[in-house]
N, C-alpha and C positions, 0 to 999 in steps of 0.2 A: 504494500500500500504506500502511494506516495502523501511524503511530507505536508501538510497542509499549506505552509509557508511555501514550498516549491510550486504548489497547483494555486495559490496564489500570485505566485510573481508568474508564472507563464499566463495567468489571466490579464496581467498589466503588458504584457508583451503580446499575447493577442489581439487585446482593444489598440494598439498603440500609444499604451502610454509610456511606456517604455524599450529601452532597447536592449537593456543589460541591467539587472537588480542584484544585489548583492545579499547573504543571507548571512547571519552568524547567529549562533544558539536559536536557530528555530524561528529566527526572526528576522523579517525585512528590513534591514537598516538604512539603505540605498536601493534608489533609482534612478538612473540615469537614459537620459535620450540622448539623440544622435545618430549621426551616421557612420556608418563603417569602423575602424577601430580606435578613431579618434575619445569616446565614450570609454573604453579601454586602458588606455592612456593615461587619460583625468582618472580614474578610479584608482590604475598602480600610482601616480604621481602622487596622488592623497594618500598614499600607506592604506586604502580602504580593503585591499583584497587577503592581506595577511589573515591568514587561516579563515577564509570564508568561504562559502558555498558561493557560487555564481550561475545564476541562469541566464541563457540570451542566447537572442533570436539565431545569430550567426556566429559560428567559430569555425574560424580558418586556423591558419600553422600560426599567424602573425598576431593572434586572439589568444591561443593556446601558449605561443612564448611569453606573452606579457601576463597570463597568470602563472603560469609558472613560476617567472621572475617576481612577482607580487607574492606569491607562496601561500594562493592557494591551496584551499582544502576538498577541492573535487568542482565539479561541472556537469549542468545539465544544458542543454543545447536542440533547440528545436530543428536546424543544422546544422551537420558538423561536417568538415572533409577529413578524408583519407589521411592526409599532411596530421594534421588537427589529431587524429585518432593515436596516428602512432608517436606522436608528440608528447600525446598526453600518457600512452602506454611506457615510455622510456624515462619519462620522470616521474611513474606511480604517480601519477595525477587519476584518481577515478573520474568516470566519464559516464552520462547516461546523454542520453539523444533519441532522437524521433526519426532523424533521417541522415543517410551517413550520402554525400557526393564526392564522386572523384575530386574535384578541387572547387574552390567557392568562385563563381560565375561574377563576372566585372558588371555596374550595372548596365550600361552599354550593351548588356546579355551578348559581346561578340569574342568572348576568351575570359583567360584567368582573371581575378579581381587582383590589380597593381599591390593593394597589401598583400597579396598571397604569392604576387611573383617576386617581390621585393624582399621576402625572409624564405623563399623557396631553397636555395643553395648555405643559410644560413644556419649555423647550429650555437650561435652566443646569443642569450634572447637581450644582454645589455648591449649587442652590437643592432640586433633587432631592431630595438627603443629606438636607437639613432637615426637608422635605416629608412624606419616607420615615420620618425619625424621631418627628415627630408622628404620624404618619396610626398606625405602630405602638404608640407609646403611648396612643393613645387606645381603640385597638381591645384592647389590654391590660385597659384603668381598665371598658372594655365588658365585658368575658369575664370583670371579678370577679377579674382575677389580679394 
């Protein structure tokens, strides 16, 4: 039987109210919105994911590094890739999920998503962070924003 708190925050991730919530002792303590793994990001950079449970929508390899790195305590995932899977299986990170894809789709739906090609060949998830932070600001200074 799942968690109450877990079929909770996948109810804030279904409505859209969330993108990524964070759980500790059974409870929802964060929620955050957002796109892609910038939501992610803000979460490790606030120390919020040490020893937490995390649910959300999408976990790629470049989602799966930065909890790691944050040191979490497990993951539920309405998708997850492949990358993602054995990511989390190589740092005993447990992992539950709904839907496993070969690699997480760009939204562009015309190939990989840039965070996922950007920590693909990568195995430091602090060189990740980095990685993750350019490859965002660049695609930013792109979009004119």
């Amino acid at each position: 039987m799942m968690e109450q708190a877990v079929v909770s925050a996948l109810q804030l991730l279904r409505e859209g109210q969330a993108a990524c919530v964070v759980l500790r002792d059974g409870e929802i303590v964060r929620a955050e919105s957002g796109r892609g793994v910038a939501p992610m990001i803000r979460l490790y950079e606030d120390g919020a994911l040490q020893g937490a449970y995390v649910v959300d929508k999408i976990v790629g390899k470049a989602a799966a590094m930065l909890m790691s790195l944050g040191g979490v305590s497990g993951c539920y995932a309405l998708t997850v890739s492949r990358a993602a899977l054995d990511w989390f299986s190589g740092h005993d990170i447990p992992v539950e999920y709904e839907m496993c894809a070969e690699y997480i789709v760009s939204r562009s739906g015309d190939g990989m998503c840039p965070m996922e090609q950007t920590v693909k060949e990568l195995a430091d998830p602090s060189e990740a962070l980095t990685a993750l932070k350019q490859k965002i600001a660049e695609l930013r200074r792109g979009n004119g924003r």
